[in-house]
LUMLOTOR-443674 format. One record per residue (C-alpha): residue in three letters; x negated, y negated, z negated. Coordinates in Angstrom, 3 decimals. Layout:
# LUMLOTOR-443674
ATOM  code        xx        yy        zz
ATOM   ALA         X         Y         Z
...
END
This chain:
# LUMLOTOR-443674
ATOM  code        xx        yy        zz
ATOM   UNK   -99.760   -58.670  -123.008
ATOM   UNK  -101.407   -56.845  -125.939
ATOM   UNK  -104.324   -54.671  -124.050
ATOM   UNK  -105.736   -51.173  -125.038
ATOM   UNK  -109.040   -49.622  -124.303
ATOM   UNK  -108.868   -46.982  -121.890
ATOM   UNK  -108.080   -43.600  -124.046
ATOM   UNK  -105.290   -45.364  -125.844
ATOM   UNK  -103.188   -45.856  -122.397
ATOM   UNK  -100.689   -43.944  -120.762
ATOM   UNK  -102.934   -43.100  -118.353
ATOM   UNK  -105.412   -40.290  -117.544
ATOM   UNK  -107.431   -38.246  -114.884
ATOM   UNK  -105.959   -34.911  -115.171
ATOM   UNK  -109.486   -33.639  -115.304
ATOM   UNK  -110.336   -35.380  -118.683
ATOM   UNK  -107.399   -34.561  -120.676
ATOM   UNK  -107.686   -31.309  -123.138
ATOM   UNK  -104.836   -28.967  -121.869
ATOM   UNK  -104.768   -26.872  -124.993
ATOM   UNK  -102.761   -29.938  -126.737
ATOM   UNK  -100.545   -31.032  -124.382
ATOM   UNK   -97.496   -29.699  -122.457
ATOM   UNK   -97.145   -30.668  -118.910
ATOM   UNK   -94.775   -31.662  -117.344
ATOM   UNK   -93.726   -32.244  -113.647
ATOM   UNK   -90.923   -34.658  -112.290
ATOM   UNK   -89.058   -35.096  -109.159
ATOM   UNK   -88.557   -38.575  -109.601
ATOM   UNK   -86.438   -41.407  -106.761
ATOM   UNK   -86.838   -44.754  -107.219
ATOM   UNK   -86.115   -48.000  -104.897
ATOM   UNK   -89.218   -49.094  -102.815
ATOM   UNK   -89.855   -52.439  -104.871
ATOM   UNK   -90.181   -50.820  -107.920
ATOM   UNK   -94.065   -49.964  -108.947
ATOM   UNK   -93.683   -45.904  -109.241
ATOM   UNK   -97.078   -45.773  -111.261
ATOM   UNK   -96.043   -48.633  -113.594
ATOM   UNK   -92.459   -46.849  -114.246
ATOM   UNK   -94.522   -43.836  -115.018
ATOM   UNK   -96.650   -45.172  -117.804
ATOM   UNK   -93.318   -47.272  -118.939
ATOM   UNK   -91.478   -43.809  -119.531
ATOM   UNK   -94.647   -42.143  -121.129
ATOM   UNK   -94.815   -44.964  -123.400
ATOM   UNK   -90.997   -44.453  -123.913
ATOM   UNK   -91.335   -41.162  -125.034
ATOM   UNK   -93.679   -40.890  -127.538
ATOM   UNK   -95.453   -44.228  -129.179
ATOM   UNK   -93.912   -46.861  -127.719
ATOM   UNK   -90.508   -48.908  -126.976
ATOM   UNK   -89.486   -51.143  -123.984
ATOM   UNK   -91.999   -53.510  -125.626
ATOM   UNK   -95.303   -53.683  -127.603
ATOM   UNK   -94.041   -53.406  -131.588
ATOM   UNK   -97.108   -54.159  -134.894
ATOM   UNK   -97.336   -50.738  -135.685
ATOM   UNK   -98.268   -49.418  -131.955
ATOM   UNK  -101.926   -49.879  -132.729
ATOM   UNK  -104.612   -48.481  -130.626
ATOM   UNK  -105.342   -45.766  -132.873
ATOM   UNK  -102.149   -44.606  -132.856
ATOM   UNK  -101.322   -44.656  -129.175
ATOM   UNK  -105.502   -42.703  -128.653
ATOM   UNK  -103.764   -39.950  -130.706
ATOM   UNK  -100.186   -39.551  -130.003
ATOM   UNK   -99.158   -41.214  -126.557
ATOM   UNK   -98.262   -39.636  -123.721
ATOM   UNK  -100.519   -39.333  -120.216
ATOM   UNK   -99.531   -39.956  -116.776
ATOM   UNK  -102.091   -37.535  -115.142
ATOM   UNK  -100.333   -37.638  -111.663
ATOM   UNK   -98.010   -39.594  -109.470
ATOM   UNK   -97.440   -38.214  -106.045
ATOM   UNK   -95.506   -39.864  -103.398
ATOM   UNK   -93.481   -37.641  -100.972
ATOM   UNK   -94.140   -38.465   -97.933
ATOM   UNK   -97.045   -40.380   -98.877
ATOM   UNK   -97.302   -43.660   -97.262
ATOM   UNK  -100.607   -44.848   -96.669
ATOM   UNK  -100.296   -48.437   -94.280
ATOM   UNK   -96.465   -49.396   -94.601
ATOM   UNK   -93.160   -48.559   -95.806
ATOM   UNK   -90.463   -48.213   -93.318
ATOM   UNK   -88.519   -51.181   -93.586
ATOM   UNK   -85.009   -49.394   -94.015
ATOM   UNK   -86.041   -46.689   -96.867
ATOM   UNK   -83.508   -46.381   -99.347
ATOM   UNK   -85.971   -44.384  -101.992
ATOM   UNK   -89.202   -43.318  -102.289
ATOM   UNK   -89.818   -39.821  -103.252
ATOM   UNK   -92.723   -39.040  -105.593
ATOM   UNK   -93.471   -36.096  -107.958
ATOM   UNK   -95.048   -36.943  -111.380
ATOM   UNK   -97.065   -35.200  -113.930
ATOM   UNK   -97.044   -36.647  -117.434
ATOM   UNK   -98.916   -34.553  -120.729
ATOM   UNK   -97.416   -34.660  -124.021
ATOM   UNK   -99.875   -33.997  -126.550
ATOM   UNK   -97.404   -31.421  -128.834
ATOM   UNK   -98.477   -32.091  -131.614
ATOM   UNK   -96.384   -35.061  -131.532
ATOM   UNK   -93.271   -32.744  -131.694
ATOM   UNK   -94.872   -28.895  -132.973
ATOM   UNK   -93.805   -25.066  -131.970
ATOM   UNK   -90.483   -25.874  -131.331
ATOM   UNK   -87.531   -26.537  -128.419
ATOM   UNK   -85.412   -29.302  -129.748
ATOM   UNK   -88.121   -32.133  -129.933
ATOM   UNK   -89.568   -30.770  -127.080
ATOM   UNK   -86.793   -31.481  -125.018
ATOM   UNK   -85.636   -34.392  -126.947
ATOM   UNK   -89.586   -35.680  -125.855
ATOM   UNK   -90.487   -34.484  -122.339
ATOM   UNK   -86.299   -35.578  -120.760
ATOM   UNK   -84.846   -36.992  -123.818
ATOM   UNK   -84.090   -41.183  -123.157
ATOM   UNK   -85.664   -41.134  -119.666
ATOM   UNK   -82.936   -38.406  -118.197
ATOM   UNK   -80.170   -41.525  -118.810
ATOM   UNK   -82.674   -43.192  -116.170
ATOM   UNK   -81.121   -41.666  -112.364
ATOM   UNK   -83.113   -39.584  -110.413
ATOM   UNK   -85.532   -37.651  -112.536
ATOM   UNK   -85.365   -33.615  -112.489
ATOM   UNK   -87.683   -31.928  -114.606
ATOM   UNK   -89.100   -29.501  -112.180
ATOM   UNK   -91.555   -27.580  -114.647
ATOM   UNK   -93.478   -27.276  -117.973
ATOM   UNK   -96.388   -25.865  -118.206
ATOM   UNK   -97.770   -24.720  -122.141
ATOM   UNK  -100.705   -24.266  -123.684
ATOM   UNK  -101.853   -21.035  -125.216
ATOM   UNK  -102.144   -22.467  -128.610
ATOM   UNK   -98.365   -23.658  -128.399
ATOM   UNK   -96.932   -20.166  -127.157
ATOM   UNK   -98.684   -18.668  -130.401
ATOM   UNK   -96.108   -20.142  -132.685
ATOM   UNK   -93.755   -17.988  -131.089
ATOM   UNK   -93.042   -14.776  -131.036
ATOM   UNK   -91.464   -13.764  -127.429
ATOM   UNK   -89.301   -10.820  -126.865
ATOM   UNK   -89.264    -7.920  -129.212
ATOM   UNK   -88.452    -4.890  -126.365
ATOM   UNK   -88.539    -6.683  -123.185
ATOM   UNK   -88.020    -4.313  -119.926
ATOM   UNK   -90.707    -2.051  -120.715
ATOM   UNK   -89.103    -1.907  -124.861
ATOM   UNK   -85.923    -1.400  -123.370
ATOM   UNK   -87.170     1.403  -120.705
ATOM   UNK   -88.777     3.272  -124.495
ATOM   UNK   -85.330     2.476  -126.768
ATOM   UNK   -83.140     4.296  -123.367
ATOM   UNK   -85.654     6.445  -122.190
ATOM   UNK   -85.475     5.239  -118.513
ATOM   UNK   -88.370     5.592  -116.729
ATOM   UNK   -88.362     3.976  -113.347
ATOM   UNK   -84.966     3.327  -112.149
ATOM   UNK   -83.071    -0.248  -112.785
ATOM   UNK   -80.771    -0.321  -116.008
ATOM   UNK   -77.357    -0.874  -115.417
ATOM   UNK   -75.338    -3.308  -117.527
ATOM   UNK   -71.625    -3.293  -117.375
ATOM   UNK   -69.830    -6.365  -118.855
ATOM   UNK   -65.966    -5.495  -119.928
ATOM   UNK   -63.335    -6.967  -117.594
ATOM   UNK   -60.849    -8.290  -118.239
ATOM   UNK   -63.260   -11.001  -120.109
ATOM   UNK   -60.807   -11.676  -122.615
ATOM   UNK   -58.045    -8.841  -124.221
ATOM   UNK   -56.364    -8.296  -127.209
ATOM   UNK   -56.311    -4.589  -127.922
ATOM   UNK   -60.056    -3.640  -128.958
ATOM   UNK   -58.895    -0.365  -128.458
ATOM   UNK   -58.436    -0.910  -124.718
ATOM   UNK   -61.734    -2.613  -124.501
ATOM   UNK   -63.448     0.361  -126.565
ATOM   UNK   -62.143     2.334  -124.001
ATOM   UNK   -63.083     0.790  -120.694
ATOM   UNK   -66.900     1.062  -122.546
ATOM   UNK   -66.577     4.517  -122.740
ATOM   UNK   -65.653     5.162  -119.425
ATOM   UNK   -68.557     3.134  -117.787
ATOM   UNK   -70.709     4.300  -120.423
ATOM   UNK   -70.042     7.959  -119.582
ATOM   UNK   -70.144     7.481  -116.094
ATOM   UNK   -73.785     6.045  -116.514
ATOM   UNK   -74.050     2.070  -117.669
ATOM   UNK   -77.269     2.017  -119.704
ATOM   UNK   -75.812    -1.200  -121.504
ATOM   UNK   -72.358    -2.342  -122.102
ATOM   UNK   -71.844    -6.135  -123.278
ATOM   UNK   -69.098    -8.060  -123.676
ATOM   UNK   -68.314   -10.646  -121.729
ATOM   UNK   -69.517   -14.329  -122.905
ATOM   UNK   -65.587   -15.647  -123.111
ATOM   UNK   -65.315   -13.037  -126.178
ATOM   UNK   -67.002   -13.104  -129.183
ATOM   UNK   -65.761   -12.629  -133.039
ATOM   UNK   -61.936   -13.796  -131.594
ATOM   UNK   -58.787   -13.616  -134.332
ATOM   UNK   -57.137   -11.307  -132.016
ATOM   UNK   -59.880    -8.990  -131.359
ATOM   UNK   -62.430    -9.312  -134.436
ATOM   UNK   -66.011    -8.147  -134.404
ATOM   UNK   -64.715    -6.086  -137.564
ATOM   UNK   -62.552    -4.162  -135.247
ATOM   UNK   -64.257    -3.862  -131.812
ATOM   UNK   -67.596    -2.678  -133.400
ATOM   UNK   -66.817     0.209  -134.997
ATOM   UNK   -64.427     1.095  -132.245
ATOM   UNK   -66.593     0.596  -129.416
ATOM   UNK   -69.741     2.362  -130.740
ATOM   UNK   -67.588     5.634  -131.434
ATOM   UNK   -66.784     5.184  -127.751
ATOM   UNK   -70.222     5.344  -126.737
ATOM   UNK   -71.310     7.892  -129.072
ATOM   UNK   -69.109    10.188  -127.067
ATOM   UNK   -70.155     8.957  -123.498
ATOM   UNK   -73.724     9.700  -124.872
ATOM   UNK   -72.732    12.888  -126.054
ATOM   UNK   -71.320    13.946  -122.581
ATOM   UNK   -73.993    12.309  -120.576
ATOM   UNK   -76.798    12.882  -122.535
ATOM   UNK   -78.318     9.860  -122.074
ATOM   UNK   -78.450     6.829  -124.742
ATOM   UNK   -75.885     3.433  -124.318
ATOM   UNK   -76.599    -0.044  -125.907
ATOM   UNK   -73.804    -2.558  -126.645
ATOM   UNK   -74.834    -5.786  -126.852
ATOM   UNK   -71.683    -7.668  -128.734
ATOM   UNK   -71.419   -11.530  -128.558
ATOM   UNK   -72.357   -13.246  -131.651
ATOM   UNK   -71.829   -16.317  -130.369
ATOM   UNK   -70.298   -18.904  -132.782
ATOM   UNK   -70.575   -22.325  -135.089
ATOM   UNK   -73.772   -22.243  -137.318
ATOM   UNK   -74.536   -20.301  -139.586
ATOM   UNK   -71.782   -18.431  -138.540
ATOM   UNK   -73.478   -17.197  -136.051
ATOM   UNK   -76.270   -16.046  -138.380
ATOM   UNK   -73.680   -14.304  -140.613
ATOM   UNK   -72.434   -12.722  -137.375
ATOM   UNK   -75.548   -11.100  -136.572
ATOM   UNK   -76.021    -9.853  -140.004
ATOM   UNK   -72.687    -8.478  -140.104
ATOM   UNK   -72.919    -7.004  -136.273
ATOM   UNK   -75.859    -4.920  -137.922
ATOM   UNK   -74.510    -3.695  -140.982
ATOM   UNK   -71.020    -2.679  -138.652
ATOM   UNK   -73.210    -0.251  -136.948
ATOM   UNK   -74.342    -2.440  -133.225
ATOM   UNK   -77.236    -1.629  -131.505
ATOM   UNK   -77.566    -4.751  -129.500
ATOM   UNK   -76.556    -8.204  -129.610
ATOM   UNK   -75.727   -10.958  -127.184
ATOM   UNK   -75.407   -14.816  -127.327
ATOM   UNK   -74.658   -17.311  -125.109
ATOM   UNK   -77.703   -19.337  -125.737
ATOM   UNK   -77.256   -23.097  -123.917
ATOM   UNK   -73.492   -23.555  -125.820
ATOM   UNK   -75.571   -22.676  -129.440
ATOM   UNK   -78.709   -23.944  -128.613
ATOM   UNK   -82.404   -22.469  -128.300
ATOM   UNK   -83.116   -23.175  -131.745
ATOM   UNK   -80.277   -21.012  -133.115
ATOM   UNK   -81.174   -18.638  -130.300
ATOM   UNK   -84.586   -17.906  -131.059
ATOM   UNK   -83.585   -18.238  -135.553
ATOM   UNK   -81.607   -14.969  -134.674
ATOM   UNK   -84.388   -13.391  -132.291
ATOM   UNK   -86.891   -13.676  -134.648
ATOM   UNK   -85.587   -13.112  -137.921
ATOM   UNK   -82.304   -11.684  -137.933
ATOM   UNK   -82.543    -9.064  -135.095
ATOM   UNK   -85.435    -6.912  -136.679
ATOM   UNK   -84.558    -3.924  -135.088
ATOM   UNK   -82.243    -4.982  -132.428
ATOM   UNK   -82.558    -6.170  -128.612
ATOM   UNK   -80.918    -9.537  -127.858
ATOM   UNK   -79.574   -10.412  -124.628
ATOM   UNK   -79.196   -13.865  -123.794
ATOM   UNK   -76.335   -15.232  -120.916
ATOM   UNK   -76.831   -18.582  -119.539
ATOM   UNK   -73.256   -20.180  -119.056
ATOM   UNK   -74.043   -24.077  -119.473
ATOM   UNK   -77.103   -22.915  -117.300
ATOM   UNK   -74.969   -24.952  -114.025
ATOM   UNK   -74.680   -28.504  -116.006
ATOM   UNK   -78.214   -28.501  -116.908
ATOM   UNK   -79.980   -27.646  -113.647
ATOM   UNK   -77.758   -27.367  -110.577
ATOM   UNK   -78.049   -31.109  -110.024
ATOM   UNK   -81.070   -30.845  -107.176
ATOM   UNK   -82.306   -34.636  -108.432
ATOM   UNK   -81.429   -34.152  -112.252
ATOM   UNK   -81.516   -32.519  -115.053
ATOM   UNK   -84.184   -29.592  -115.993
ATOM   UNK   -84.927   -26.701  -113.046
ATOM   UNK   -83.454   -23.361  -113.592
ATOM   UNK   -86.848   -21.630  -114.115
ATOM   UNK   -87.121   -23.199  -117.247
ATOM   UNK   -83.692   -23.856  -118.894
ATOM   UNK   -82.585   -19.772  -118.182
ATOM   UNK   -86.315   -18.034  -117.262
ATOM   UNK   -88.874   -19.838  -119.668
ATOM   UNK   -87.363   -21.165  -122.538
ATOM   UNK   -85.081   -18.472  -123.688
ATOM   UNK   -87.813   -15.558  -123.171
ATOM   UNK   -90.452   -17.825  -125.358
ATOM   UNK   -87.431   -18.078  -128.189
ATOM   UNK   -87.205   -13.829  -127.542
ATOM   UNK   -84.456   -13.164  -125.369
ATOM   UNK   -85.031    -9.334  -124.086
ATOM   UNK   -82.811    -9.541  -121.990
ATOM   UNK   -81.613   -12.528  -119.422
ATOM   UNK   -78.434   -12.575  -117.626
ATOM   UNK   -78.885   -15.234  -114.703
ATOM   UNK   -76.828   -15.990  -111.403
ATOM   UNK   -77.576   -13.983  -108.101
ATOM   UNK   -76.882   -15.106  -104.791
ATOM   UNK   -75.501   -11.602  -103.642
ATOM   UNK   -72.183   -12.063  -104.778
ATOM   UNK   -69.514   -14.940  -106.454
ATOM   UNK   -72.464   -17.354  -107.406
ATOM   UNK   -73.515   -20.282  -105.276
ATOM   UNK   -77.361   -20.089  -106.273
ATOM   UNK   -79.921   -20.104  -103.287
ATOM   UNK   -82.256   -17.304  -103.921
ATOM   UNK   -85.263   -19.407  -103.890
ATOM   UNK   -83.999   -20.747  -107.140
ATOM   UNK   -83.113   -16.870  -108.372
ATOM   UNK   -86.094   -15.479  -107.536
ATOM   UNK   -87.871   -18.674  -109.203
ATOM   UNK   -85.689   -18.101  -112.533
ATOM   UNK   -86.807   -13.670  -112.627
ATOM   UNK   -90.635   -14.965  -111.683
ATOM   UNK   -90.914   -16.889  -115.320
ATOM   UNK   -89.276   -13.925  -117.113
ATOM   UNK   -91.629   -11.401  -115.870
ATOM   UNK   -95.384   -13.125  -114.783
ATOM   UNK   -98.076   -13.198  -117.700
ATOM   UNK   -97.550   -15.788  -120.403
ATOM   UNK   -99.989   -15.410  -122.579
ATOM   UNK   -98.672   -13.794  -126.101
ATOM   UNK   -95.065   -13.594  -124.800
ATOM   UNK   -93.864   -10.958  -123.355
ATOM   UNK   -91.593   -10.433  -120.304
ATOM   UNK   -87.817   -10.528  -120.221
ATOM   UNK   -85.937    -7.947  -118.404
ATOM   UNK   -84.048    -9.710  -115.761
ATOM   UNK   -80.513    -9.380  -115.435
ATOM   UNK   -79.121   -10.873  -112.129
ATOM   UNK   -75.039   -10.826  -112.455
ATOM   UNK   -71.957   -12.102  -110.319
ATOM   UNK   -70.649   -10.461  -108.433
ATOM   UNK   -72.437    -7.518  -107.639
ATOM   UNK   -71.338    -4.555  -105.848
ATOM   UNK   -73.573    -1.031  -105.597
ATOM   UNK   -73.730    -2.176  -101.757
ATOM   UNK   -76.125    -4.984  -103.360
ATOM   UNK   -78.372    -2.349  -105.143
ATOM   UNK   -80.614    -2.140  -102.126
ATOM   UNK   -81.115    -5.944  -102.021
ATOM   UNK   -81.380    -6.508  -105.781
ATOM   UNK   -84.287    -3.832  -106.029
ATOM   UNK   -85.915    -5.124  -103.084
ATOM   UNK   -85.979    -8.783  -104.039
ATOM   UNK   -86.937    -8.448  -107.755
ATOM   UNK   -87.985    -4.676  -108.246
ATOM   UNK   -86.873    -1.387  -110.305
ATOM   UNK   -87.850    -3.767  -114.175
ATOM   UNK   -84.120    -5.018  -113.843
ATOM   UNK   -81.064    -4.907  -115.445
ATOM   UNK   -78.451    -4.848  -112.529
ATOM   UNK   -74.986    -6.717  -114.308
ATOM   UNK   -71.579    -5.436  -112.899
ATOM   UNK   -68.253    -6.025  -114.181
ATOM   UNK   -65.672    -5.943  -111.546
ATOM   UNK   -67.583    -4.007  -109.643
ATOM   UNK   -67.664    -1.099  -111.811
ATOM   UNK   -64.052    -1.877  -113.442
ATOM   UNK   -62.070    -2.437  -110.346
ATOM   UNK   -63.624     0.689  -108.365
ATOM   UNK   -60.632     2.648  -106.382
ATOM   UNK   -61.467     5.766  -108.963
ATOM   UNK   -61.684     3.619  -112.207
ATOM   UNK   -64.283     2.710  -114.375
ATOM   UNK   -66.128     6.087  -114.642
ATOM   UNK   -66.318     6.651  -110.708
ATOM   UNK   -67.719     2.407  -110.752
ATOM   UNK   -70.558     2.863  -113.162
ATOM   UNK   -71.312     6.425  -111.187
ATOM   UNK   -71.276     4.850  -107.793
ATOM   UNK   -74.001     1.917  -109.102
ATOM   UNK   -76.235     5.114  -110.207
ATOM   UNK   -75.987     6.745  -107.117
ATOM   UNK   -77.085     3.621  -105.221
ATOM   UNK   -80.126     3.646  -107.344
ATOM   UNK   -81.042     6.819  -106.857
ATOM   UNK   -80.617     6.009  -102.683
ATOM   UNK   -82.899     3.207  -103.397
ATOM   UNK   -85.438     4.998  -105.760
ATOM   UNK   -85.699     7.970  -103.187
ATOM   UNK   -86.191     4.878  -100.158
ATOM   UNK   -82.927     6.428   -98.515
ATOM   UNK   -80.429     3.914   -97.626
ATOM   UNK   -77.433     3.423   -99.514
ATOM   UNK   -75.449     3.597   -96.568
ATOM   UNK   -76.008     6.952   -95.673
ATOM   UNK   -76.577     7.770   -99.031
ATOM   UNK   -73.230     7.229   -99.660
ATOM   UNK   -72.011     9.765   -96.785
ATOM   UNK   -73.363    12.655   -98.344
ATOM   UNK   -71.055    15.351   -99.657
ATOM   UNK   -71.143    14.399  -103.776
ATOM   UNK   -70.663    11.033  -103.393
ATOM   UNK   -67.559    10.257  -102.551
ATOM   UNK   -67.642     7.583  -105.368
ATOM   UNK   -70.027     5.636  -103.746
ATOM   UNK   -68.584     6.025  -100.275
ATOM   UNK   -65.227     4.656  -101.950
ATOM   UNK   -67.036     1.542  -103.393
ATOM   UNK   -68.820     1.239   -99.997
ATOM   UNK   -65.451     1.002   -97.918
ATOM   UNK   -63.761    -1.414  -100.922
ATOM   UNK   -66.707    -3.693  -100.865
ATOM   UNK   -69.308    -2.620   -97.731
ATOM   UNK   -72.662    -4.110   -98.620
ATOM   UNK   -71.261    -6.896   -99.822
ATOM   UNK   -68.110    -8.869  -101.817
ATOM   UNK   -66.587    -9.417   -98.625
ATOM   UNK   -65.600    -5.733   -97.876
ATOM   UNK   -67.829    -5.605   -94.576
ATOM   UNK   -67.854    -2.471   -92.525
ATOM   UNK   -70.668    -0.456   -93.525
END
């Protein structure tokens, strides 16, 4: 076997490696107990970045010293020490590997192609997180409002936003849908989007829902006094997609929306950066289930819906809660909102926006769990409210106000003025399920 000095092999003391050129990884990984978990390690390092299932000419030592990959930890779980039982199926370990990025630059499809690209056709390997340098996070540019850009552009202070997605998700008549907006909009949604199973549709075109729906707002501001985005889903082939957010501009939106997994981060952050000048994106993570929810895997939610899309610039994140229709555990909820929102060097934080579900007898929990920097998403639960749309959106601000004055929602929602609240609180009770409240 062709041998290598010491800084051209896959292997390293996470001490001596220089962090500002590599990306880290870290793997869940199972394998069968005969196999050699450190040797498997340096095998799939090799794999992704110099090297092939055997030593080829042009793999000199030069060339692996610069550009190979590092195994800087491998971890059993439990670690053995003596013995292995004799009837274990798998051993567990957790690895680390660094990827020296220059290998694959300031970007997210040869980063993912490197760190979980051959070796995710392997079985049981989850990427569990990725950890970049500063000098990689400069070549992007990160969200352009973020929650506190968002809080300015609305002038919200302190309270959660609330987002209202149209329901029914699809519909002909734009009219109809221009008019549900207005109704939640005047009753006090912040942002109205559309829902990610409509975008520029031949039955309801973005040429005739713009217009439409942003002379519906116009009037719910004018009533409410109070400012309404609409972020419309641009979502689409490429470049269509680019021409779509061109277009969504010149027809007068003030937000826009893509479903970033089914177009891909690259497209994603393209508009972001350089065809949203002046507008907030949101970003909804459909796809986000086939990618992550797999616990030995795939890629962990934190990063596929909290990292990745706020480094490409999404302002705004819609991601699964556990309150309502989604089967998420909230340690994986509160793991996706912690990446959008904790320091990250140049990039700014993401306004989470948990969604599914949600009724205004979740408000307390929401706010609790993740803070007043949200963006609460409702659909049904502002569009199916007893009183209509109007009295929905109006019952989700009067929970926040409960919350933001530390009274609970509850009794909040027995005071004489808010009957709409006390109606959503006997459809729905604190949660979904219509419990007594």
């Amino acid at each position: 076997m062709k041998r290598f000095p010491l800084d051209a092999l896959p292997d390293a003391l996470p001490d001596a490696i220089d962090e500002d050129k590599y990306v880290i990884c870290t793997y869940y990984v199972g394998l069968p107990p005969f196999l050699d978990a450190r040797q498997m390690a340096w095998d799939a390092a090799v794999e992704q970045s110099t090297g092939t299932w055997t030593v080829v000419p042009g793999e000199t030592p030069g060339v692996r010293k610069r550009h190979v990959a590092k195994v800087i930890g491998v971890y059993e779980v439990p670690q053995h020490e003596y013995s292995i039982p004799k009837d274990l199926e798998r051993r567990q370990y957790i690895m680390q590997v660094a990827f020296p990025y220059e290998n694959f630059g300031q970007q997210i499809p040869m980063l993912l192609t490197t760190v979980i690209g051959n070796i995710s056709l392997y079985g049981r390997i989850k990427c569990l997180d990725m950890k970049f340098p500063k000098s990689w996070l400069r070549g992007f540019k990160g969200p352009k409002f973020g929650i506190k850009g968002l809080r300015k552009l609305l002038g919200v202070k302190k309270r959660p936003l609330l987002n209202n997605m149209i329901k029914p998700c699809v519909y002909t008549e734009a009219k109809m849908g221009a008019e549900l907006a207005y109704e939640a909009a005047a009753g006090g949604a912040d942002i109205i989007k559309d829902d990610e199973l409509l975008a520029d549709a031949s039955f309801n075109t973005l040429e005739e829902r713009i217009p439409l729906f942003m002379e519906a707002l116009d009037r719910a501001d004018s009533e409410k006094g109070e400012k309404t985005l609409y972020t419309v889903n641009i979502t689409d082939s490429i470049p269509k997609m680019f021409e779509n957010a061109e277009r969504a501009a010149e027809l007068g939106a003030n937000g826009l929306m893509i479903n970033f997994l089914a177009v891909g981060y690259s497209a994603f952050r393209h508009v972001c950066e350089n065809l949203s000048p002046k507008l907030p994106v949101l970003a909804h993570m459909d796809v986000t289930g086939a990618i992550s929810y797999s616990p030995i895997v795939g890629i962990a939610s934190n990063i596929v819906t909290g990292k990745l899309p706020r480094i490409c610039g999404s302002d705004i994140t819609v991601f699964p809660a556990p309150y309502g229709k989604a089967p998420v555990l909230k340690e994986r909820y509160l793991n996706v909102a912690h990446d959008m929102v904790m320091p990250l060097h140049n990039i700014e934080q993401t306004a989470p926006m948990p969604s599914g579900g949600i009724s205004p007898g979740h408000v307390e929990e929401v706010v609790e769990d993740l803070g007043p920097d949200i963006v609460i998403g409702a659909g049904a639960g502002v569009h199916a409210h007893p009183s209509g749309p109007r009295a929905g959106a109006r019952a989700f601000r009067l929970a926040m106000e409960a919350k933001m004055q530390g009274i609970p929602v509850s009794r909040f929602a027995k005071e004489e003025g808010n009957e709409v609240l006390k109606e959503a609180m006997d459809t729905w009770g604190l949660g979904r399920t219509g419990a007594d409240f």
